[in-house]
The first five atom37 places (N, CA, C, CB, O) and aatype in JSON, in Angstrom:
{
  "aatype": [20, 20, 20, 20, 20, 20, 20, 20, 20, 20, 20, 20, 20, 20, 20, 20, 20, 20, 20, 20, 20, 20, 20, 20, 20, 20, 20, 20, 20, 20, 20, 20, 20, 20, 20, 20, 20, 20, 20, 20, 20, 20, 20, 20, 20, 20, 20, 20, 20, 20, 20, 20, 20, 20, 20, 20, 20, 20, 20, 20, 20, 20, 20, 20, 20, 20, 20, 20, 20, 20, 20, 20, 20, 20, 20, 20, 20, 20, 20, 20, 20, 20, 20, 20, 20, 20, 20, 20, 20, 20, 20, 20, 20, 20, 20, 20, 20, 20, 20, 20, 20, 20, 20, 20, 20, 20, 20, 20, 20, 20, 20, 20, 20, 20, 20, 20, 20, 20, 20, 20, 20, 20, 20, 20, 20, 20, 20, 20, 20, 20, 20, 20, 20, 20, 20, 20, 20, 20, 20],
  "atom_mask": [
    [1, 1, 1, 1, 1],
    [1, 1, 1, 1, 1],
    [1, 1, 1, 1, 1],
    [1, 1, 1, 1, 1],
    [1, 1, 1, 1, 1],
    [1, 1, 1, 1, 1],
    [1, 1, 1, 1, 1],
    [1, 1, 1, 1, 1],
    [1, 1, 1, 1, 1],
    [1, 1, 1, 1, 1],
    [1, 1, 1, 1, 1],
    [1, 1, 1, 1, 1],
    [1, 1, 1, 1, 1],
    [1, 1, 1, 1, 1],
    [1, 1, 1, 1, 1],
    [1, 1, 1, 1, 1],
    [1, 1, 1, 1, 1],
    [1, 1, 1, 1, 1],
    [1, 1, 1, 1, 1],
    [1, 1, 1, 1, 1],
    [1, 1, 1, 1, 1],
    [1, 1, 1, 1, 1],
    [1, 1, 1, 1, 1],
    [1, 1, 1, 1, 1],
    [1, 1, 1, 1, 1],
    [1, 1, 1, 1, 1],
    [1, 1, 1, 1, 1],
    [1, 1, 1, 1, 1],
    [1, 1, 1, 1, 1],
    [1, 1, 1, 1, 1],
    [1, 1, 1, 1, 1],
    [1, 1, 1, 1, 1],
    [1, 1, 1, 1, 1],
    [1, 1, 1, 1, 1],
    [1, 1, 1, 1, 1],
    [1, 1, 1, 1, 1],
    [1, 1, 1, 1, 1],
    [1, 1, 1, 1, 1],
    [1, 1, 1, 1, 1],
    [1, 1, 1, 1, 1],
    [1, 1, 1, 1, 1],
    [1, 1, 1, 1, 1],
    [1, 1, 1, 1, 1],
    [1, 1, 1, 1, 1],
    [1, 1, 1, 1, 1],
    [1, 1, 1, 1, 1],
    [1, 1, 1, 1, 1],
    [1, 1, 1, 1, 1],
    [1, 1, 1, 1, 1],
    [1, 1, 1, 1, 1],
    [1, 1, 1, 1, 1],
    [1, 1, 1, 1, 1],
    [1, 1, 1, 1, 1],
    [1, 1, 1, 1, 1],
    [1, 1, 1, 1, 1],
    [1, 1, 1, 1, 1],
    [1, 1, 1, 1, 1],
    [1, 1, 1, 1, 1],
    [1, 1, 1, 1, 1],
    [1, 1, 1, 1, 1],
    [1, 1, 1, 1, 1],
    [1, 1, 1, 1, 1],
    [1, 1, 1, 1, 1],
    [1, 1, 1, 1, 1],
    [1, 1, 1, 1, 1],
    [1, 1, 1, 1, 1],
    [1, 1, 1, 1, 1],
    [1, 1, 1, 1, 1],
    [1, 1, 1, 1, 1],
    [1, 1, 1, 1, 1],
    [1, 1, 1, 1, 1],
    [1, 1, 1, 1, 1],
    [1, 1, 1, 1, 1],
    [1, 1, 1, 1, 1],
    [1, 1, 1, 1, 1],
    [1, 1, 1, 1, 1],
    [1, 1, 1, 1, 1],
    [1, 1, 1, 1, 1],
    [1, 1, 1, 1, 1],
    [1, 1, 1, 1, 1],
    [1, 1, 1, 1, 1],
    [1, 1, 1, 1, 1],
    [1, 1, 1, 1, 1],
    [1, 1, 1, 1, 1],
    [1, 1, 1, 1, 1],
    [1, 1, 1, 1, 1],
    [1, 1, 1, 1, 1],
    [1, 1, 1, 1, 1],
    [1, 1, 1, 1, 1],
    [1, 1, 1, 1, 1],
    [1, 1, 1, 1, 1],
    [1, 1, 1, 1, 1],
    [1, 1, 1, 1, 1],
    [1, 1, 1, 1, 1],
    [1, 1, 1, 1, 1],
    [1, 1, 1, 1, 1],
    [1, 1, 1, 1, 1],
    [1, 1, 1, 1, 1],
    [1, 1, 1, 1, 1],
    [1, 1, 1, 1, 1],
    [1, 1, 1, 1, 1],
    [1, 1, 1, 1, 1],
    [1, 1, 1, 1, 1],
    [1, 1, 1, 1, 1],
    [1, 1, 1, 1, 1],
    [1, 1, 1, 1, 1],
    [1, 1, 1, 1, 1],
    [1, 1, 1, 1, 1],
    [1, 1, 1, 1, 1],
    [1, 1, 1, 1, 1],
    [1, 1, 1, 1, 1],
    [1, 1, 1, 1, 1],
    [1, 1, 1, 1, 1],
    [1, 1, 1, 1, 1],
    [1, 1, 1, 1, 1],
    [1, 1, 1, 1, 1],
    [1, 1, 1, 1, 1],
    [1, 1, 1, 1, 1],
    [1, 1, 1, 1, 1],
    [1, 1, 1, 1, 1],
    [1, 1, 1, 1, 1],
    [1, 1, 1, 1, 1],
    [1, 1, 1, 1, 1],
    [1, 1, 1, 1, 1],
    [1, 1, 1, 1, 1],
    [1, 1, 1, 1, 1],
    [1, 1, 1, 1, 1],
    [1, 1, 1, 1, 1],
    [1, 1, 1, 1, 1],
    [1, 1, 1, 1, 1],
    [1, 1, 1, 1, 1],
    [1, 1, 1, 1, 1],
    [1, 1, 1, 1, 1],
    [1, 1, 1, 1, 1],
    [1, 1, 1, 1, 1],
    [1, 1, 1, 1, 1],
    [1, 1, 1, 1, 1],
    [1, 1, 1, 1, 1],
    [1, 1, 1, 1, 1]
  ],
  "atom_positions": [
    [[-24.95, -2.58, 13.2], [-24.36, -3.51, 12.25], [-23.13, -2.92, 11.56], [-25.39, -3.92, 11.22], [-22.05, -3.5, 11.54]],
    [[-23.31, -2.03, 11.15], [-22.26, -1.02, 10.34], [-20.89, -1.11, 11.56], [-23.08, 1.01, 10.08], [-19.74, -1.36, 11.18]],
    [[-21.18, -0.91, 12.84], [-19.78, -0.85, 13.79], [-19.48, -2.58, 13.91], [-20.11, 0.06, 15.69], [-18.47, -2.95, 14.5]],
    [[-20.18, -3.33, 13.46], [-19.46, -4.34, 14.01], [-18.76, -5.16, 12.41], [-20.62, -5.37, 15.11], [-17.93, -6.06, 12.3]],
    [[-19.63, -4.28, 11.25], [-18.57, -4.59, 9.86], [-17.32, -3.93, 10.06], [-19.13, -3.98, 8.34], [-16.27, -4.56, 9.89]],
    [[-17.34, -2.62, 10.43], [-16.14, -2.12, 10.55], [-14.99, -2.1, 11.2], [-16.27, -1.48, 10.57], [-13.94, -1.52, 10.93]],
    [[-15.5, -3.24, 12.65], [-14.64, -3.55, 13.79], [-13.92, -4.7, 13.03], [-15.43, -3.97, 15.29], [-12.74, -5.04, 13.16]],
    [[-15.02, -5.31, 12.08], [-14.17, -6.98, 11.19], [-13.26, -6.54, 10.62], [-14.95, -8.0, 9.9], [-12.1, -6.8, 10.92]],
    [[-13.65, -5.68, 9.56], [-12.35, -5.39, 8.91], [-11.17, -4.84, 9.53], [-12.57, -4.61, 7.99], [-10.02, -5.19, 9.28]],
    [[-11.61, -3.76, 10.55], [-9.96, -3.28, 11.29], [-9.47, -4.4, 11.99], [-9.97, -1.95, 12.56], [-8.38, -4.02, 12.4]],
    [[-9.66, -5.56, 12.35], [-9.79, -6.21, 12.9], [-8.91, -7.53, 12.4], [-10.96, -6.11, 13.04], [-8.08, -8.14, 13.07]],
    [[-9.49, -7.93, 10.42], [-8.83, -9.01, 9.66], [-7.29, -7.99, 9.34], [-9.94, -9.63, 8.05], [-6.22, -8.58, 9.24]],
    [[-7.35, -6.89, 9.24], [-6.29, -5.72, 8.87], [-5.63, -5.54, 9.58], [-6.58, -4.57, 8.63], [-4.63, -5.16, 8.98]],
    [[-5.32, -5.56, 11.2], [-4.72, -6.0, 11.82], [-3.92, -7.31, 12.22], [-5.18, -5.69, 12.22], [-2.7, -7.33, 12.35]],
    [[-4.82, -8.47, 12.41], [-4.41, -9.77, 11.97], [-3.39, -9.8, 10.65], [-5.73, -10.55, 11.67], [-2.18, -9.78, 10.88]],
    [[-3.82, -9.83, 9.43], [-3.18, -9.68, 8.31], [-1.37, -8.78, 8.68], [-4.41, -8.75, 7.29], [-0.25, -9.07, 8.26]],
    [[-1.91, -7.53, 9.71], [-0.54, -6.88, 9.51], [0.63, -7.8, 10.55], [-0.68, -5.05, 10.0], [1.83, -7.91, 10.31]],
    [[-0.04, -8.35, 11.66], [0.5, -8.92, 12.3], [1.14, -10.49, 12.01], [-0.21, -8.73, 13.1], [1.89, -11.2, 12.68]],
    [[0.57, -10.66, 10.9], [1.11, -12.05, 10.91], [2.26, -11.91, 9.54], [-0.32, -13.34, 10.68], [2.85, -12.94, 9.19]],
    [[2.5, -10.69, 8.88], [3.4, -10.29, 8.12], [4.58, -9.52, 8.55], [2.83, -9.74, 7.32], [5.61, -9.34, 7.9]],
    [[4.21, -8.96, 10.12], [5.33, -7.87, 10.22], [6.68, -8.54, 10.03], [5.33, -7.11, 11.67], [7.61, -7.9, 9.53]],
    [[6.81, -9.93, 10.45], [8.35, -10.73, 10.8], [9.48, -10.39, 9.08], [7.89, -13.14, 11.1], [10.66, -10.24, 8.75]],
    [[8.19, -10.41, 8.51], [8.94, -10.86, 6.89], [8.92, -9.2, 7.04], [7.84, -11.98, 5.17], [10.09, -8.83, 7.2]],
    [[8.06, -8.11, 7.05], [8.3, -6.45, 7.14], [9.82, -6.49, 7.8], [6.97, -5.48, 8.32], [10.93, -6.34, 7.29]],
    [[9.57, -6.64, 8.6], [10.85, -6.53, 9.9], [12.09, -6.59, 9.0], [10.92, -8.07, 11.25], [12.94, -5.72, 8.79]],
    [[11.95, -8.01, 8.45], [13.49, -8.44, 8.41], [13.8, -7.47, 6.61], [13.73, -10.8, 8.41], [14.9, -7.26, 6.1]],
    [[13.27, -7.32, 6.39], [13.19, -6.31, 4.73], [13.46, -4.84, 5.7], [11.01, -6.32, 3.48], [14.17, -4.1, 5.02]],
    [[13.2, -4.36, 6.71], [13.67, -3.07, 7.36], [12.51, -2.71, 6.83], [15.11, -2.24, 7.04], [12.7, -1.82, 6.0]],
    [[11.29, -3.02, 6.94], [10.4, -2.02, 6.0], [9.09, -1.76, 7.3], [9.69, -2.98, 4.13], [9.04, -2.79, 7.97]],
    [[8.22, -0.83, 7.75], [7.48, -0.36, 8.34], [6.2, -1.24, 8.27], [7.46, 0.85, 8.0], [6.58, -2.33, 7.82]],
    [[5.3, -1.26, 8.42], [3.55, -1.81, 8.11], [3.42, -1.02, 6.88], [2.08, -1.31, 9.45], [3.12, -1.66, 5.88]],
    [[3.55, -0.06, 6.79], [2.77, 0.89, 5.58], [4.26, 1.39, 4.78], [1.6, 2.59, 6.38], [4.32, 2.5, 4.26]],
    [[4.88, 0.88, 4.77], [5.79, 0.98, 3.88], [5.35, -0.04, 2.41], [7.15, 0.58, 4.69], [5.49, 0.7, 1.43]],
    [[5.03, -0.99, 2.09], [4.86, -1.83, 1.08], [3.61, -0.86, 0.08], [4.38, -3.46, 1.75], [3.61, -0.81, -1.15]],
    [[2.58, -0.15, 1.05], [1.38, 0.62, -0.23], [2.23, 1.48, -0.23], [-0.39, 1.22, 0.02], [2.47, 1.69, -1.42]],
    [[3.03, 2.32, 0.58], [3.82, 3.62, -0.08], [4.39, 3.06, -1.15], [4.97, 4.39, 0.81], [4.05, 3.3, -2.31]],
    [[5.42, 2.19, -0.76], [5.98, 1.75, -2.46], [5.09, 1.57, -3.49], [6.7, 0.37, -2.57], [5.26, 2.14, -4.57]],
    [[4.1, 0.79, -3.27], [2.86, 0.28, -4.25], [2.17, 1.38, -5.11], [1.64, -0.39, -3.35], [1.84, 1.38, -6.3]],
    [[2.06, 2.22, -4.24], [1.64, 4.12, -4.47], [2.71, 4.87, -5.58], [1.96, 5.22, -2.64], [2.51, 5.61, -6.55]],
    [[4.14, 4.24, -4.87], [5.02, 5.45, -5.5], [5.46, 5.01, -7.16], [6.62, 5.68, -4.43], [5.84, 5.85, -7.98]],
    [[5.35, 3.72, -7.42], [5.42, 3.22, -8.64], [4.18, 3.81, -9.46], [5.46, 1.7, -8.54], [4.47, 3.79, -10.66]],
    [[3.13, 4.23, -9.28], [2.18, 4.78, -9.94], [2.37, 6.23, -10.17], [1.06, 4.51, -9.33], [2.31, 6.77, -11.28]],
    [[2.69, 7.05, -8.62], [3.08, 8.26, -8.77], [4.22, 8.63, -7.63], [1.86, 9.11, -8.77], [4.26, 8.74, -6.4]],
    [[5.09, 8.74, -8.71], [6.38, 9.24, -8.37], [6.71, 10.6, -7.78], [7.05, 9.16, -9.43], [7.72, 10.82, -7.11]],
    [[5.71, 11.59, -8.12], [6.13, 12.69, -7.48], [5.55, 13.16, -6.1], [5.98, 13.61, -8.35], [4.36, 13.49, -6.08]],
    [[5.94, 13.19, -5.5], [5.85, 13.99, -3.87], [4.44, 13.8, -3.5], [6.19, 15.86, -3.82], [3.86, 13.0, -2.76]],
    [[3.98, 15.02, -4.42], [2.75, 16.43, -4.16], [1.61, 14.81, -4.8], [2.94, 18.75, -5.78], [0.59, 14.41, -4.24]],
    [[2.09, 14.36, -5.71], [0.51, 13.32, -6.31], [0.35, 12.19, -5.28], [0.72, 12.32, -8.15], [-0.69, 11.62, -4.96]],
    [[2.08, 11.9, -4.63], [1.89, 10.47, -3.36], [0.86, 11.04, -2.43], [3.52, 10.01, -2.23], [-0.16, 10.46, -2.05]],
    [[1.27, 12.26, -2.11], [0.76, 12.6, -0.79], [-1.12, 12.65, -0.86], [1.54, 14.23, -0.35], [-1.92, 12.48, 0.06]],
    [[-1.38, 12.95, -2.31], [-2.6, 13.38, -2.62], [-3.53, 11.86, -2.88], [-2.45, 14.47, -3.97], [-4.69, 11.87, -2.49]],
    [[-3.06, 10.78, -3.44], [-3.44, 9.29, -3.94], [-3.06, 8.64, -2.35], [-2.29, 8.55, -5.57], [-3.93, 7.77, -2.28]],
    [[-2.46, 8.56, -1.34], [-2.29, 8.1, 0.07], [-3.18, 8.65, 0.77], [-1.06, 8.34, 0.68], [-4.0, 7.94, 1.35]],
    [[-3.22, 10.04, 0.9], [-4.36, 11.03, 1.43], [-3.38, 10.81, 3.15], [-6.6, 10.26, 1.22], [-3.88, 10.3, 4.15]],
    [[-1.91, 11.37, 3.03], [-1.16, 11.46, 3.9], [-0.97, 13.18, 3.8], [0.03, 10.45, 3.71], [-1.68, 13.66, 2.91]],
    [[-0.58, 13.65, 4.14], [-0.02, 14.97, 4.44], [1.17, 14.89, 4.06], [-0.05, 15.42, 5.76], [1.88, 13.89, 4.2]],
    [[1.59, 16.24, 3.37], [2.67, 16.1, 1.94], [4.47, 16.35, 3.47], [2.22, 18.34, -0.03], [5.63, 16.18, 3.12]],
    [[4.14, 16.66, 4.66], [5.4, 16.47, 5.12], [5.54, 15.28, 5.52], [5.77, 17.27, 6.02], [6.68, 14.82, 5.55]],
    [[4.44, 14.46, 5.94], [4.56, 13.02, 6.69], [5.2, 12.06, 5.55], [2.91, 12.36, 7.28], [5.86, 11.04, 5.69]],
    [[4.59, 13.01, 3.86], [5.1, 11.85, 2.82], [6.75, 12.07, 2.63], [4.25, 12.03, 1.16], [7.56, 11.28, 2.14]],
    [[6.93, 13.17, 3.09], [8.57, 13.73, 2.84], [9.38, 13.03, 3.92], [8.82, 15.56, 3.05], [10.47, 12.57, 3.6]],
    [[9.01, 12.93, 4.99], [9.73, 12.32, 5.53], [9.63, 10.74, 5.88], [9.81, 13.02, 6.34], [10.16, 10.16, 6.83]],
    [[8.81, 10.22, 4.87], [8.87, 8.57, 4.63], [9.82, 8.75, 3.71], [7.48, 7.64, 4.06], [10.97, 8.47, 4.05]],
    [[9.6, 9.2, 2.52], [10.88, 9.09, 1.41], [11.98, 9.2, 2.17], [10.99, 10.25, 0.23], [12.83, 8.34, 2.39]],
    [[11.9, 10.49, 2.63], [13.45, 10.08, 3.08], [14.08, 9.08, 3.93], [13.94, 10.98, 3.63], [15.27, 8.79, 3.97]],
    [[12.99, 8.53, 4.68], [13.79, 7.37, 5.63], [13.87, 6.01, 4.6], [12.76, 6.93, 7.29], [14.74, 5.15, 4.75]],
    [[12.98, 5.97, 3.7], [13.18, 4.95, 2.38], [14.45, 5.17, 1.96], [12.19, 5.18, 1.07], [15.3, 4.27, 2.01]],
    [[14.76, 6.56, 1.44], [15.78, 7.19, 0.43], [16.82, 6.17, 1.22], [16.11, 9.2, 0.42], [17.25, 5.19, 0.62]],
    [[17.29, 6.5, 2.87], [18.12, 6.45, 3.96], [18.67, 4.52, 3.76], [17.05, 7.01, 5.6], [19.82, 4.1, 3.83]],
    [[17.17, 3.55, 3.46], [17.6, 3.02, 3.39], [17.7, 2.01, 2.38], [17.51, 3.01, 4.12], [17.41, 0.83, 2.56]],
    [[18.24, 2.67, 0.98], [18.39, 2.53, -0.37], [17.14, 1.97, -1.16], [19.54, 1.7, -0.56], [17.25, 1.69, -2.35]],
    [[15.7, 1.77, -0.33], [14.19, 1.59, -1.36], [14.01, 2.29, -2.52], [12.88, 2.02, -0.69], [13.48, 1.93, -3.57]],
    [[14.72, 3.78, -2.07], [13.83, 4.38, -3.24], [15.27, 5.54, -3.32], [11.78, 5.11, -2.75], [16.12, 5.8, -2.46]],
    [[15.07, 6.15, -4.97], [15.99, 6.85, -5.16], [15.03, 8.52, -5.63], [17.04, 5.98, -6.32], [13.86, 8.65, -6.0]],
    [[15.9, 9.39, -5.46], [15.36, 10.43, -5.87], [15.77, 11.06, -7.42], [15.62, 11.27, -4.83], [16.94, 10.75, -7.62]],
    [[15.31, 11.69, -8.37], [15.47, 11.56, -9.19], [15.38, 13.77, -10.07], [14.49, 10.17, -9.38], [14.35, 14.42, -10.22]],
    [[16.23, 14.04, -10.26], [15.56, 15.48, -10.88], [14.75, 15.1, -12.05], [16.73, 16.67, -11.43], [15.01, 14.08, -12.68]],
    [[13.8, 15.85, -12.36], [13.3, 16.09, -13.46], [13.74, 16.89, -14.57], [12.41, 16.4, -13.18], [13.88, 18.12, -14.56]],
    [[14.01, 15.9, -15.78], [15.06, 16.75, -16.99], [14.37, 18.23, -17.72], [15.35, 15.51, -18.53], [14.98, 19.16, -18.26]],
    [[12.95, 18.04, -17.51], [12.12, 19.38, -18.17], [12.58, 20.61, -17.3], [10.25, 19.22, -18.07], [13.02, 21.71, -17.65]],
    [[12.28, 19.99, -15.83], [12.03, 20.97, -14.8], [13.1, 20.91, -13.33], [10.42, 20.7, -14.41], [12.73, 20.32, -12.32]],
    [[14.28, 21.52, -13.42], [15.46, 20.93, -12.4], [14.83, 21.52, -11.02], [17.28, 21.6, -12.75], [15.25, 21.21, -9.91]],
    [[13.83, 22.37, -11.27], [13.67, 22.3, -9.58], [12.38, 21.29, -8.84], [13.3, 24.01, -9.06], [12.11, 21.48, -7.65]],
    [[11.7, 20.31, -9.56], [10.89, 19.07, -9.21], [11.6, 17.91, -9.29], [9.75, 18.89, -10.03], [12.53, 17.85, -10.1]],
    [[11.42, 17.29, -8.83], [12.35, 15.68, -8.7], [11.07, 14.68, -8.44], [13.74, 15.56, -7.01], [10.14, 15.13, -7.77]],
    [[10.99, 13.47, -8.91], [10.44, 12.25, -8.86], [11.48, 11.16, -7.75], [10.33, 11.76, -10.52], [12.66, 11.08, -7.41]],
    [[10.5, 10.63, -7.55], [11.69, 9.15, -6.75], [10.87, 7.58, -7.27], [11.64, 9.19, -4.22], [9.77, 7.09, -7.5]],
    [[12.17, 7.33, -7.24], [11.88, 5.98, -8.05], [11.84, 4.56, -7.16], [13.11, 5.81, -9.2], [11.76, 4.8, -5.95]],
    [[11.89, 3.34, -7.46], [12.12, 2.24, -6.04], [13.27, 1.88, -6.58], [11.0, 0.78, -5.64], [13.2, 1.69, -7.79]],
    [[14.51, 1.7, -6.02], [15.55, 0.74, -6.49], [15.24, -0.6, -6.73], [16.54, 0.69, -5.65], [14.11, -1.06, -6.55]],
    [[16.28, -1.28, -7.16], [15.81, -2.45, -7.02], [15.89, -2.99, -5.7], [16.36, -3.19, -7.86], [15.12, -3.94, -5.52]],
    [[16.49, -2.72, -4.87], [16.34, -3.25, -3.27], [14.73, -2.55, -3.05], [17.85, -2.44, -1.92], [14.13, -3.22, -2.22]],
    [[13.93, -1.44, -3.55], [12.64, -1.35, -3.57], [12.05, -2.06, -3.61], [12.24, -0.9, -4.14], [11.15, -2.33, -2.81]],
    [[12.54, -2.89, -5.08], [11.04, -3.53, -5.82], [11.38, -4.74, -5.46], [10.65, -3.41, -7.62], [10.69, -5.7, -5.81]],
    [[12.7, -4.94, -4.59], [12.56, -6.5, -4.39], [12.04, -6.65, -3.05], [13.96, -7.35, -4.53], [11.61, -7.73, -2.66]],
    [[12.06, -5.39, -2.18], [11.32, -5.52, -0.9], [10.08, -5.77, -1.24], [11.37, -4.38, -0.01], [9.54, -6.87, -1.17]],
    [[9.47, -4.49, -1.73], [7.64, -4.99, -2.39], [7.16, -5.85, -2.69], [7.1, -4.67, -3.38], [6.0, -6.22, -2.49]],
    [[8.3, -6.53, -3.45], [7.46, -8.19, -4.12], [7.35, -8.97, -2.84], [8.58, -9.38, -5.48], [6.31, -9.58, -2.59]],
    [[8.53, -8.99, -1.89], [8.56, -9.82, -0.89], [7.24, -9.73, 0.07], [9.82, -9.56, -0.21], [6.76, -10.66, 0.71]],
    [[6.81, -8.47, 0.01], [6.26, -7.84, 1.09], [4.71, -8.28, 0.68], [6.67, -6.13, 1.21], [3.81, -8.78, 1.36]],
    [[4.79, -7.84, -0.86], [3.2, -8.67, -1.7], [3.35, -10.2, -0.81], [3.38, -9.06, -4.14], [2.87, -10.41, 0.3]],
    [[4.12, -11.16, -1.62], [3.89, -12.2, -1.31], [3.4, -12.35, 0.23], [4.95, -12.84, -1.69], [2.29, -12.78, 0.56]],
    [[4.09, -12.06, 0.8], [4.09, -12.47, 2.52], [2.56, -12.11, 2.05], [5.17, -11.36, 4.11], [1.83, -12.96, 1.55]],
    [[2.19, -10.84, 2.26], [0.63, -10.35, 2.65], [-0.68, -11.65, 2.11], [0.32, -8.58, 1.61], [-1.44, -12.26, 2.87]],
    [[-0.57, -11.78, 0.47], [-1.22, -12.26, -0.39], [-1.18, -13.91, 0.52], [-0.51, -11.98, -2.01], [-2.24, -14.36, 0.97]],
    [[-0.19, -14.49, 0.66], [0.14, -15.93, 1.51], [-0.57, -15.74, 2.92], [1.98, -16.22, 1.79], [-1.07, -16.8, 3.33]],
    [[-0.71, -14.79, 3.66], [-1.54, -14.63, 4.89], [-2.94, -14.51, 4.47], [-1.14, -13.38, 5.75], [-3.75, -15.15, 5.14]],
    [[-3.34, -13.88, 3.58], [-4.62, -13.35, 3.29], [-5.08, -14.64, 2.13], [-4.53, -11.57, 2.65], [-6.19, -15.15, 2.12]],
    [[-4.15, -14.94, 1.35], [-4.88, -16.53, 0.82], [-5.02, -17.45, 1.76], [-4.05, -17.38, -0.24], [-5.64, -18.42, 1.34]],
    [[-4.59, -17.57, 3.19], [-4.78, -18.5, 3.88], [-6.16, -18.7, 4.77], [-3.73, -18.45, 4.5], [-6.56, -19.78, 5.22]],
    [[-6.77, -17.43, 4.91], [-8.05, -17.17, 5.15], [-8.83, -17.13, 3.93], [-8.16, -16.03, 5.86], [-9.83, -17.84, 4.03]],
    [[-8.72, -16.57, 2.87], [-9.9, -16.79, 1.69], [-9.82, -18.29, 1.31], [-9.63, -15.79, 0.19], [-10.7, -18.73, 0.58]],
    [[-8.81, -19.14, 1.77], [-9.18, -20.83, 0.77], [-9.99, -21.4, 1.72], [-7.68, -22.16, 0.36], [-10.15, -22.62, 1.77]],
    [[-10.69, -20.42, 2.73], [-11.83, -21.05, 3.31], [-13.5, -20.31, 2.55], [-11.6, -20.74, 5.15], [-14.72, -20.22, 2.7]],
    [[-12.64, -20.06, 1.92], [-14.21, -19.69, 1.02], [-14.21, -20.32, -0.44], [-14.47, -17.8, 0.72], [-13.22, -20.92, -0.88]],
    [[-15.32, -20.16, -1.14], [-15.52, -21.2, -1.93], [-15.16, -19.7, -3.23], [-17.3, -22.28, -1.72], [-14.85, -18.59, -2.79]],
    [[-15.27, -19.92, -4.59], [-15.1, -19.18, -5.56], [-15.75, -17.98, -5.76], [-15.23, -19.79, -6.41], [-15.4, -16.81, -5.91]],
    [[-17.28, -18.86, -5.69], [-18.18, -18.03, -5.91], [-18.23, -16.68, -4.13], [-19.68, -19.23, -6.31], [-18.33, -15.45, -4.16]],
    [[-18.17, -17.27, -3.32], [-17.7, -16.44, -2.18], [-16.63, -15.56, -2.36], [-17.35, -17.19, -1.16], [-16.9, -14.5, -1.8]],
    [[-15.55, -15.54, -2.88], [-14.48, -14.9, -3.49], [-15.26, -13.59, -4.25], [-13.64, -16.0, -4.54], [-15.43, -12.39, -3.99]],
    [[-15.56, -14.31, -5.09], [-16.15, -13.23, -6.57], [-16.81, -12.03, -5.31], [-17.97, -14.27, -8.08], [-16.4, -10.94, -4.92]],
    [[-17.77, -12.73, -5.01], [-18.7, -11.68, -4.33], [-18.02, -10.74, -3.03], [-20.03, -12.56, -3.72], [-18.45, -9.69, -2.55]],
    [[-17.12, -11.32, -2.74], [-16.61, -10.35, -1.16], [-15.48, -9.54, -2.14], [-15.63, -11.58, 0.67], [-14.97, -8.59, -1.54]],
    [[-15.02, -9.71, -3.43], [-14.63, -8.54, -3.7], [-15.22, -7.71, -5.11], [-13.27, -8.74, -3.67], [-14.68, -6.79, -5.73]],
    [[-16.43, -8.37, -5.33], [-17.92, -7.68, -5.95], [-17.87, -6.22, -4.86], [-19.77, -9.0, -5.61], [-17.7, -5.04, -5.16]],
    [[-18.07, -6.85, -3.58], [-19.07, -5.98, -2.51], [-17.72, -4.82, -1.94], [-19.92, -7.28, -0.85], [-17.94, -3.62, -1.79]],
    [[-16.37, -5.44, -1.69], [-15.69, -4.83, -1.6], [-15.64, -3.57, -2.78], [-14.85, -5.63, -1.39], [-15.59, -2.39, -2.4]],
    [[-15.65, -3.85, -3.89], [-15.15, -2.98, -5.06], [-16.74, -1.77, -4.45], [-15.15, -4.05, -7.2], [-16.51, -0.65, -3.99]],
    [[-18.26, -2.35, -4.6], [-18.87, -1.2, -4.61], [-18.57, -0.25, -3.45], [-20.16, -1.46, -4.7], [-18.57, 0.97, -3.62]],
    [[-18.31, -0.84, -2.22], [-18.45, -0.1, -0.98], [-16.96, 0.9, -1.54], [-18.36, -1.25, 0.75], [-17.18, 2.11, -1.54]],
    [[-15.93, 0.58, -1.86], [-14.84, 1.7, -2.47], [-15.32, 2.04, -3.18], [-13.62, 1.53, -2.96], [-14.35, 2.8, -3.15]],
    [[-16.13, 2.44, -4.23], [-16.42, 3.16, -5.27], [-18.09, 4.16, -5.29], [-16.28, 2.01, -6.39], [-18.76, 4.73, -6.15]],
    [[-18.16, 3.98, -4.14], [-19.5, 4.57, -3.86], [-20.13, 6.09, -3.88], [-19.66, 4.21, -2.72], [-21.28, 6.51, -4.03]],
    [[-18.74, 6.79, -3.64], [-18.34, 8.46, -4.45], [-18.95, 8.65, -6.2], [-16.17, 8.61, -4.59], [-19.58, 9.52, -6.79]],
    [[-18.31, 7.24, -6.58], [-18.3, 7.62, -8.11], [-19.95, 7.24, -8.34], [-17.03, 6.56, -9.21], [-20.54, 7.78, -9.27]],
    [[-20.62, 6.33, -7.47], [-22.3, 5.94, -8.35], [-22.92, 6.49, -7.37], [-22.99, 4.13, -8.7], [-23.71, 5.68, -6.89]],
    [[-22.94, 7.43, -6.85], [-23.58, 8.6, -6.45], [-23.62, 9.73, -6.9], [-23.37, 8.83, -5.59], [-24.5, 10.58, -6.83]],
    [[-22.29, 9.74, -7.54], [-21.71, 11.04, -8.18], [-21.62, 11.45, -9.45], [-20.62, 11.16, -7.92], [-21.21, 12.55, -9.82]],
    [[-22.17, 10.18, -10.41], [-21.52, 10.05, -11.78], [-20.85, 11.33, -12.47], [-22.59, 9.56, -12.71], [-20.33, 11.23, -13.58]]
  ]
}
């Protein structure tokens, strides 16, 4: 049972990416470019993206920079500390992201308005415990 929950979800997650890439595409932006941005607005520096993505801190260096390359995101020194730098989203960032939300949220509302409210509540009730299942094991 467990392989065939997990085949659904890679499965609606695929669907979902595929029926968004056109609007990705034309923004120049990757599949996993929209949570990097989503990520980097929370944490801006390097070493915390790489650690909150759970990417490997060169794979995250060289997304920034192909972002940096194509004006998403800017790099930034840090005024305390000139040898750390933060990067920020431009606004060609944050206007890709929003675009990139919408598209996703418009594919993925188009499959949940086949569920009823109370179906809603609960598939992301069940969603939230199955992510958080470290912490109520762990308190």
């Amino acid at each position: 049972m467990s392989w065939t929950i997990l085949t659904k979800l890679w499965r609606l997650t695929r669907e979902l990416r595929e029926e968004t890439l056109p609007t990705l595409e034309a923004l120049g932006l990757a599949p996993t470019d929209p949570w990097l941005l989503a990520e980097l607005e929370r944490h801006p520096y390097p070493s915390l993206l790489a650690h909150s993505t759970q990417i490997p801190p060169p794979t995250i260096s060289h997304m920034l920079k192909r972002m940096e390359g194509l004006g998403l995101v800017q790099r930034r020194l840090e005024p305390q500390d000139l040898r750390r730098y933060r990067f920020e989203l431009t606004e060609k960032g944050r206007s890709a992201l929003e675009e990139s939300r919408r598209a996703m949220q418009k594919a993925l509302e188009r499959r949940l308005s086949r569920l009823g409210e109370e179906e809603k509540a609960l598939l992301e009730g069940m969603l939230d415990r199955l992510l958080n299942i470290e912490a109520e094991e762990n308190p």
